[in-house]
N, CA, C and O of each residue as an XYZ file, in Angstrom:
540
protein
N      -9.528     -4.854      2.357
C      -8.625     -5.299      1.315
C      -8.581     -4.290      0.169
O      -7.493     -3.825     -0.170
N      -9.660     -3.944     -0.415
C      -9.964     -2.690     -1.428
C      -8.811     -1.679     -1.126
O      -7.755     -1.501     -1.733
N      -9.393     -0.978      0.152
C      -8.838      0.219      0.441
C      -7.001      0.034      0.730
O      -6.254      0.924      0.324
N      -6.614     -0.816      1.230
C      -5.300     -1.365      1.481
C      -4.244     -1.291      0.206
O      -3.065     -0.941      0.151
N      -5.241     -1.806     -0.868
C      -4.759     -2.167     -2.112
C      -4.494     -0.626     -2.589
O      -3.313     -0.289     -2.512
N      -5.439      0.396     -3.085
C      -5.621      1.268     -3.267
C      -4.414      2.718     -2.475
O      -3.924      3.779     -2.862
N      -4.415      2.116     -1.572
C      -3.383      3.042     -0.575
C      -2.129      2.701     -1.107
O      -1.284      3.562     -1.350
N      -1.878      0.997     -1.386
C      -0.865      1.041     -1.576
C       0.022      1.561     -3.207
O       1.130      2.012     -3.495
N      -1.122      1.207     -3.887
C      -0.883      1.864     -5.638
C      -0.441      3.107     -5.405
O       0.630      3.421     -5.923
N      -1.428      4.452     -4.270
C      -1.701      5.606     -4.655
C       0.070      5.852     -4.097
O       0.923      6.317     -4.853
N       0.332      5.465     -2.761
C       2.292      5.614     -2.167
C       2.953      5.342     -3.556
O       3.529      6.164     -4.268
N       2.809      4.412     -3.718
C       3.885      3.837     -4.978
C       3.919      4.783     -6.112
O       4.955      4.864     -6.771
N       2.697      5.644     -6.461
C       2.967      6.492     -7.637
C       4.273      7.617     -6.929
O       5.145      8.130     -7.630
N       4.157      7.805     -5.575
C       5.390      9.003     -5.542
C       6.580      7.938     -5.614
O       7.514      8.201     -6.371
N       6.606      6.766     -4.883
C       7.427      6.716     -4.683
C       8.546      6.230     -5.547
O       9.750      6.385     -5.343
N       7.769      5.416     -6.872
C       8.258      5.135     -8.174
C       7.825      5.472     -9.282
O       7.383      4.700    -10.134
N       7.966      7.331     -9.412
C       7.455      7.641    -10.098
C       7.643      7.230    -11.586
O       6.872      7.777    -12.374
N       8.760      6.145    -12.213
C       9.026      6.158    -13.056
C       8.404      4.655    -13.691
O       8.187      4.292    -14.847
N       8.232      3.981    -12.361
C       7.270      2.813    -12.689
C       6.268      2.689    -12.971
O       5.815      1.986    -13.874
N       5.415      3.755    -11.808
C       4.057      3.844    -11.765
C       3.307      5.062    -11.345
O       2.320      5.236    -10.630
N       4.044      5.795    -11.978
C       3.843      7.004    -11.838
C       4.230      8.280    -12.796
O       4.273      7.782    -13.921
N       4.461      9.341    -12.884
C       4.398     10.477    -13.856
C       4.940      9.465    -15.494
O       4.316      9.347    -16.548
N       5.962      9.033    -15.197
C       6.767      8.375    -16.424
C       5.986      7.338    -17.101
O       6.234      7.084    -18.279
N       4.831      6.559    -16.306
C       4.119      5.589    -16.674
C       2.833      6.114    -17.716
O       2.497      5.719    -18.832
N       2.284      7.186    -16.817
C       1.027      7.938    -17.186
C       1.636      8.923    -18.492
O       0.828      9.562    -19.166
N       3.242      8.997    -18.813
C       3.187      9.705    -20.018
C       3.310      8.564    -20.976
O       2.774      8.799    -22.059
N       3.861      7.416    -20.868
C       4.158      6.047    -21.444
C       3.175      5.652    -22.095
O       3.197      5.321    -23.281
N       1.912      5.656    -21.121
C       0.494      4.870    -21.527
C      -0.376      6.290    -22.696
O      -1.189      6.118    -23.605
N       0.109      7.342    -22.270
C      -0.440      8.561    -22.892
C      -1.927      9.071    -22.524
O      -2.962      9.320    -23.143
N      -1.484      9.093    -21.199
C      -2.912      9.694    -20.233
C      -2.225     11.273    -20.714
O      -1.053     11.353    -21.083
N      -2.792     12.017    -20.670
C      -2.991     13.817    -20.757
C      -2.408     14.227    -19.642
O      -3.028     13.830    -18.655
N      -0.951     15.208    -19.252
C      -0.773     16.158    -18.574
C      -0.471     14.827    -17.590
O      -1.368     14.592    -16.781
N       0.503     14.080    -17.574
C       0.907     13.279    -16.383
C       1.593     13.987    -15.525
O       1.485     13.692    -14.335
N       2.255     14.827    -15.830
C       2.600     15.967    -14.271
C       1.452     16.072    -13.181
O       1.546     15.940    -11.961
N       0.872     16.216    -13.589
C      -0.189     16.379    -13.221
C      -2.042     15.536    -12.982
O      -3.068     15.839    -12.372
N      -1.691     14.661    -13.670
C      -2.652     13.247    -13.300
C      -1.991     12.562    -12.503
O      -2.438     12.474    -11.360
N      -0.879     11.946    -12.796
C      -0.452     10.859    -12.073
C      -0.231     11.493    -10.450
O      -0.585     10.675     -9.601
N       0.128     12.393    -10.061
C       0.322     12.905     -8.245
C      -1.434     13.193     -7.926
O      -1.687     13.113     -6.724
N      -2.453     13.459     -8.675
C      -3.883     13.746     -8.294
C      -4.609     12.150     -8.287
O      -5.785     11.814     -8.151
N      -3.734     11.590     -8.432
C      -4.685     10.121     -8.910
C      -4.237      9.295     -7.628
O      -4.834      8.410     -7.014
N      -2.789      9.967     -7.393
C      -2.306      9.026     -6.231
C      -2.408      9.517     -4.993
O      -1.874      8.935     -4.049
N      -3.071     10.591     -4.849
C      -3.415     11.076     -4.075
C      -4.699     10.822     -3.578
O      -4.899     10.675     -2.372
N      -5.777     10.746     -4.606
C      -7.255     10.191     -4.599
C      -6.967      8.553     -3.777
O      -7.421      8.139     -2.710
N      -6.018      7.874     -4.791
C      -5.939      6.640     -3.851
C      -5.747      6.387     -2.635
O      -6.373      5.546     -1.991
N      -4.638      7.276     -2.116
C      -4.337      7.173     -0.984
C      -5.010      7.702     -0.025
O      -4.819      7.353      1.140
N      -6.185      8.917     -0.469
C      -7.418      9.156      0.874
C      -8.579      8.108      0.307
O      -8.973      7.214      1.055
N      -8.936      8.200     -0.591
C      -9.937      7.041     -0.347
C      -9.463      5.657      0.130
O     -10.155      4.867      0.773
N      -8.322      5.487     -0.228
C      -8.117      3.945      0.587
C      -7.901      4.012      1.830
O      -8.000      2.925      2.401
N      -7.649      4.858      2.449
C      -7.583      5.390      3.946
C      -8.952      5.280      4.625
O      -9.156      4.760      5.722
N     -10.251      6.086      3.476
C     -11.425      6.177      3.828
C     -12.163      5.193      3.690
O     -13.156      5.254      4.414
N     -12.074      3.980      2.833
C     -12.086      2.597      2.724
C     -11.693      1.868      4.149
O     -12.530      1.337      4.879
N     -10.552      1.919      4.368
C      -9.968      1.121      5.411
C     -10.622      1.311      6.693
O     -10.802      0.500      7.601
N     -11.043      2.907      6.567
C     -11.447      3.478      8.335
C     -13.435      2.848      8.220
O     -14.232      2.469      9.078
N     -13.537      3.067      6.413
C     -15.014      2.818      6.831
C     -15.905      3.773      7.122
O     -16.977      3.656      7.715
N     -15.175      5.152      6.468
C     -15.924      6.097      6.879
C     -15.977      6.783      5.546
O     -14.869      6.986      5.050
N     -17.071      7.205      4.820
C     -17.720      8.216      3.634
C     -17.579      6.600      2.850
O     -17.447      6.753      1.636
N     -17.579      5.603      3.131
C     -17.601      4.412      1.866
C     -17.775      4.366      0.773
O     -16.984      3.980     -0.087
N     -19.313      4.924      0.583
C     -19.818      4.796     -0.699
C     -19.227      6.247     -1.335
O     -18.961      5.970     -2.505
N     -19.007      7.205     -1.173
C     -18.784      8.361     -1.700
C     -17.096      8.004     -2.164
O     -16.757      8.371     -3.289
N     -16.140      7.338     -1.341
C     -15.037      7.124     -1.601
C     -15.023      6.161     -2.719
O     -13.948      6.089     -3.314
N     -15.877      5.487     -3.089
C     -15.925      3.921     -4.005
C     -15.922      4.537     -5.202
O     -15.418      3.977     -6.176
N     -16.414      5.617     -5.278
C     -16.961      6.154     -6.692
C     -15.359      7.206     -7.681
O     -15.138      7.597     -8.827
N     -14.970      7.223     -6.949
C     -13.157      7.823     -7.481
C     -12.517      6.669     -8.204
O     -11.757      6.620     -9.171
N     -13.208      5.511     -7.226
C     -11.634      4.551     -7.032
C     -12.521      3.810     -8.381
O     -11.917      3.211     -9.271
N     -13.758      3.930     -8.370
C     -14.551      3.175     -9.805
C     -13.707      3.793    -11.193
O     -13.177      3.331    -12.203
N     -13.957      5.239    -10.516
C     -13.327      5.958    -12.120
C     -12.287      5.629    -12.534
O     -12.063      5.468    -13.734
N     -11.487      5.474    -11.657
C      -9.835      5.416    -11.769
C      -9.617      3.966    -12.213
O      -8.653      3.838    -12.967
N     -10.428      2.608    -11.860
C     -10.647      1.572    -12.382
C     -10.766      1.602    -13.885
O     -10.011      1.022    -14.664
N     -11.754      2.312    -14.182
C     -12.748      1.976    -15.725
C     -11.694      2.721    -16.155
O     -11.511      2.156    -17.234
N     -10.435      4.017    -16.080
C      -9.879      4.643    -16.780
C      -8.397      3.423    -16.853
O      -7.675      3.162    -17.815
N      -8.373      3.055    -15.889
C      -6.762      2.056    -16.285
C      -7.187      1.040    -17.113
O      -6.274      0.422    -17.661
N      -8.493      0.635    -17.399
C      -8.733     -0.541    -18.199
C      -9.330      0.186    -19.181
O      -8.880     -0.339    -20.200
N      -9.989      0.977    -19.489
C      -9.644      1.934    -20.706
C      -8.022      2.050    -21.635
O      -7.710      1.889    -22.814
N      -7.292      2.404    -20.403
C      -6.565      3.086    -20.891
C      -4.700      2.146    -21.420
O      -3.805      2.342    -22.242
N      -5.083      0.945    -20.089
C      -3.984     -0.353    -20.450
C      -4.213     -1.477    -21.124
O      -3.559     -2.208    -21.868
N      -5.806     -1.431    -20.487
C      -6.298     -3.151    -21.162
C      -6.751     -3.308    -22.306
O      -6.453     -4.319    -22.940
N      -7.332     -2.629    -22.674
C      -8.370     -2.179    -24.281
C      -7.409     -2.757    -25.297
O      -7.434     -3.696    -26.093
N      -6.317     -1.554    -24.848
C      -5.117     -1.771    -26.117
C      -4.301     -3.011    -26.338
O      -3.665     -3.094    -27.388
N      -4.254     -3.965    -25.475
C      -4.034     -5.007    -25.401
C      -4.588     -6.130    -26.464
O      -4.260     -6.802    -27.442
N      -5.804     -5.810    -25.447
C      -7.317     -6.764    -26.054
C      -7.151     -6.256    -27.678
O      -7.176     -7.227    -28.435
N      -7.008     -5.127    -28.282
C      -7.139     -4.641    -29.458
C      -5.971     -4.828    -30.463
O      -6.016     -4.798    -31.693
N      -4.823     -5.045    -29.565
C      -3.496     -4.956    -30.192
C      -2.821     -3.557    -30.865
O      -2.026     -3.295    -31.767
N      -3.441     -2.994    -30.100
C      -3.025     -1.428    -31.182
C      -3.571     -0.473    -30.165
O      -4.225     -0.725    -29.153
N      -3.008      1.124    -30.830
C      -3.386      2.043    -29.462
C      -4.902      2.508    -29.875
O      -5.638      2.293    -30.838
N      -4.955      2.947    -29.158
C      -7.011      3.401    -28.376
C      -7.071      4.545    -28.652
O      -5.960      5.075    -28.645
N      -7.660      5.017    -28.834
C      -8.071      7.073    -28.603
C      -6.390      7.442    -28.211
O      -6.111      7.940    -27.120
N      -5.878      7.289    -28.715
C      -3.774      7.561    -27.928
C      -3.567      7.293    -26.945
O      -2.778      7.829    -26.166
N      -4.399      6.192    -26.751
C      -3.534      4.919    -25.406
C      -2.817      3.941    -26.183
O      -3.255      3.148    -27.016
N      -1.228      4.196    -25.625
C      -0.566      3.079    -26.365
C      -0.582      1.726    -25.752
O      -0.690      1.678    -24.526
N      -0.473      0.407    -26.558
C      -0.592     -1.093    -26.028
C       1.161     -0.785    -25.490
O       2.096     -0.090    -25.886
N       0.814     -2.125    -23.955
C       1.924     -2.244    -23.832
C       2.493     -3.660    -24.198
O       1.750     -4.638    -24.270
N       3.444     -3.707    -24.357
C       4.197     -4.997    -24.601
C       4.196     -5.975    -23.921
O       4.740     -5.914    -22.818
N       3.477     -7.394    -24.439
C       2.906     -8.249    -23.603
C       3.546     -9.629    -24.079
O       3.794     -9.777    -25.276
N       3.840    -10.731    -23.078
C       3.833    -11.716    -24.133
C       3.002    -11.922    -25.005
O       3.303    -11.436    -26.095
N       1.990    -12.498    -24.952
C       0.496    -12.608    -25.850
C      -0.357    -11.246    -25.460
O      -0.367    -10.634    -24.392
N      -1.084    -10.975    -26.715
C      -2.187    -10.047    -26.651
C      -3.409    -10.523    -26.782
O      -3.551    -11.678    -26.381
N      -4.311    -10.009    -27.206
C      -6.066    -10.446    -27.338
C      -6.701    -10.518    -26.009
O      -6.518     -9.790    -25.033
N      -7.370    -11.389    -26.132
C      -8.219    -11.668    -25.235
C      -7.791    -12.089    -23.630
O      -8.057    -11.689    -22.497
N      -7.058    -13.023    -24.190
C      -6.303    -13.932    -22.944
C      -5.206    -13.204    -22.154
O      -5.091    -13.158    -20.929
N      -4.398    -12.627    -23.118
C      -3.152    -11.604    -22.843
C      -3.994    -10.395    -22.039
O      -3.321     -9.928    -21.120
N      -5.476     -9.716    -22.205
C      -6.049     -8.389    -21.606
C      -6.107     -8.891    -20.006
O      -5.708     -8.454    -18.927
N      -7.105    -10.496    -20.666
C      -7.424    -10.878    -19.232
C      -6.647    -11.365    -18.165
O      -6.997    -11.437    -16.987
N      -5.558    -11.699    -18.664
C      -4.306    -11.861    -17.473
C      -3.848    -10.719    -16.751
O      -3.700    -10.605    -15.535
N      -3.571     -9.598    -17.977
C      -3.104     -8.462    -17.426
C      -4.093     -7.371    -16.325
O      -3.724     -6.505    -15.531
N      -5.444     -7.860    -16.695
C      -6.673     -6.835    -16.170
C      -7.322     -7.803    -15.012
O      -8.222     -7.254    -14.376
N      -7.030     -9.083    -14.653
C      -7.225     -9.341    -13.529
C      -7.356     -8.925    -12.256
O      -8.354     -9.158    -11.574
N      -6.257     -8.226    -11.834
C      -6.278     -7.162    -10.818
C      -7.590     -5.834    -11.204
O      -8.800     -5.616    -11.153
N      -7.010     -5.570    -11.378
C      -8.008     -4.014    -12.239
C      -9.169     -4.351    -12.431
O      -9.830     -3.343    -12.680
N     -10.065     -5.692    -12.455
C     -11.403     -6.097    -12.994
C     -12.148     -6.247    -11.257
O     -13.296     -5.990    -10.894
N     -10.891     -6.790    -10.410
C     -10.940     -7.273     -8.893
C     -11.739     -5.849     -8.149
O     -12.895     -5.692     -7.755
N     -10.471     -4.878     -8.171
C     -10.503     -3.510     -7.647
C     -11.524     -3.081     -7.917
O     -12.053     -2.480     -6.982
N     -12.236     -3.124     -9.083
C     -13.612     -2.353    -10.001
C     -14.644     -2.926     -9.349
O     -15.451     -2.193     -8.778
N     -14.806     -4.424     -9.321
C     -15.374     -5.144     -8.747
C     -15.423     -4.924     -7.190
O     -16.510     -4.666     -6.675
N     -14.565     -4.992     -6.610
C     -14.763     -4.650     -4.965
C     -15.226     -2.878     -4.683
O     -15.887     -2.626     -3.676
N     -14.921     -2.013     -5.407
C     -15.598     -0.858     -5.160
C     -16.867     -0.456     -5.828
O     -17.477      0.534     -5.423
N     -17.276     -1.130     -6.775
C     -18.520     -1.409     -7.436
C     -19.029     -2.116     -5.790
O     -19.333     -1.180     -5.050
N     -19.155     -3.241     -5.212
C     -19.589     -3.596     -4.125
C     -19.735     -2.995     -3.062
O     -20.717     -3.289     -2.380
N     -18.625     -1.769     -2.506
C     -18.608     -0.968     -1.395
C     -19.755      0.249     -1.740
O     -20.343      1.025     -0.987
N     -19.807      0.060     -3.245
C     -20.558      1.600     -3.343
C     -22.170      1.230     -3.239
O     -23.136      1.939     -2.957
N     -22.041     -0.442     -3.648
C     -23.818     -0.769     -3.871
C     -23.715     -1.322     -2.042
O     -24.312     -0.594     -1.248
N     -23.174     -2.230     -1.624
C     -23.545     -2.798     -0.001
C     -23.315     -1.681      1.147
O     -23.954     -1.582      2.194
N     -22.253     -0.867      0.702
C     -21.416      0.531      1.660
C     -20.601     -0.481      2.790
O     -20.182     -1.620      2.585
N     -20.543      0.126      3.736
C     -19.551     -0.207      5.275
C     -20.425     -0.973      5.808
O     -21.647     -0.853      5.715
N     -19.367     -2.412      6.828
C     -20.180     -2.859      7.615
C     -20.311     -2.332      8.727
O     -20.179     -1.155      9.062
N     -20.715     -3.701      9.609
C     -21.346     -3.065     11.007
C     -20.040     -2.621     12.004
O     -20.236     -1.865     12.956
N     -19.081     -3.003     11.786
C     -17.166     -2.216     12.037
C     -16.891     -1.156     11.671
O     -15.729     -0.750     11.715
N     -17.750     -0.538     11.280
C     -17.259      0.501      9.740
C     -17.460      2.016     10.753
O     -18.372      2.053     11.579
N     -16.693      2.980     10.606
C     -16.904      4.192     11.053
C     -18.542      4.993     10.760
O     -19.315      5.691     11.416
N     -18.504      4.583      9.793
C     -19.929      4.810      8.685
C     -21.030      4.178      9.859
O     -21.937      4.933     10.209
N     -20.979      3.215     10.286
C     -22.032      2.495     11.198
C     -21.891      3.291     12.449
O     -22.627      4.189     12.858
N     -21.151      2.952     12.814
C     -21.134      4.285     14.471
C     -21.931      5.579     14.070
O     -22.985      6.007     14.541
N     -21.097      6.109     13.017
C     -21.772      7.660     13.339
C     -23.592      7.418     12.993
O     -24.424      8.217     13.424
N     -23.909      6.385     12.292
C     -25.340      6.615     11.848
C     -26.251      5.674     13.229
O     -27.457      5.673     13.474
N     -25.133      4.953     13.920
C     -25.959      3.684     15.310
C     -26.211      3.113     15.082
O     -27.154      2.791     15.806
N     -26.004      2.226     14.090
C     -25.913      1.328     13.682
C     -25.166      0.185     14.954
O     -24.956     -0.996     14.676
């Protein structure tokens, strides 16, 4: 499910780049979105690949962590805060604070949470990761 999810964010940055992708990452005011947003969706889309197959698990979990803690850095904070962050701008929400972060960071808390888990449990006994070690 992780990796699925992840694959599918990392497609969607080319394929709407203006949703969720270059235009978004200059919107939110990530640094050099030419250039973050196609490296980020790219990270997604092999680690969620490498997720899905079950193979390098824990080494793949640890991108998809960063890329977690940086969208909730970088979307949710400002929310929760009502105002922009280190030059992350808030986006326009019905409600803000607390309730308004946690609606919006639901997903994003999930994702963090399930690759926080792949990186501490790794692949199961299905997992490419298990074959090659005989498991």
């Amino acid at each position: 499910m992780v990796g699925g999810v992840f694959l599918s964010e990392g497609v969607q940055k080319f394929l709407y780049p203006d949703a969720v992708g270059t235009a978004r990452f200059a919107k939110i005011g990530i640094p050099f979105p030419e250039g973050t947003a196609p490296f980020v969706g790219v990270i997604e889309i092999v680690c969620g690949i490498l997720l899905l197959a079950g193979l390098l698990t824990r080494l793949s979990a640890v991108p998809l962590i960063i890329d977690m803690l940086v969208a909730i850095l970088s979307t949710k904070i400002p929310i929760l805060l009502g105002y922009g962050f280190w030059g992350f701008s808030p986006r326009t929400t019905a409600y803000g604070g607390f309730w308004g972060m946690a609606h919006e960071a639901r997903t994003d808390f999930c994702m963090l949470l399930g690759a926080l888990f792949l990186l501490i449990v790794g692949a199961g006994a299905w997992s490419l990761d298990a074959r090659l070690q005989g498991r």
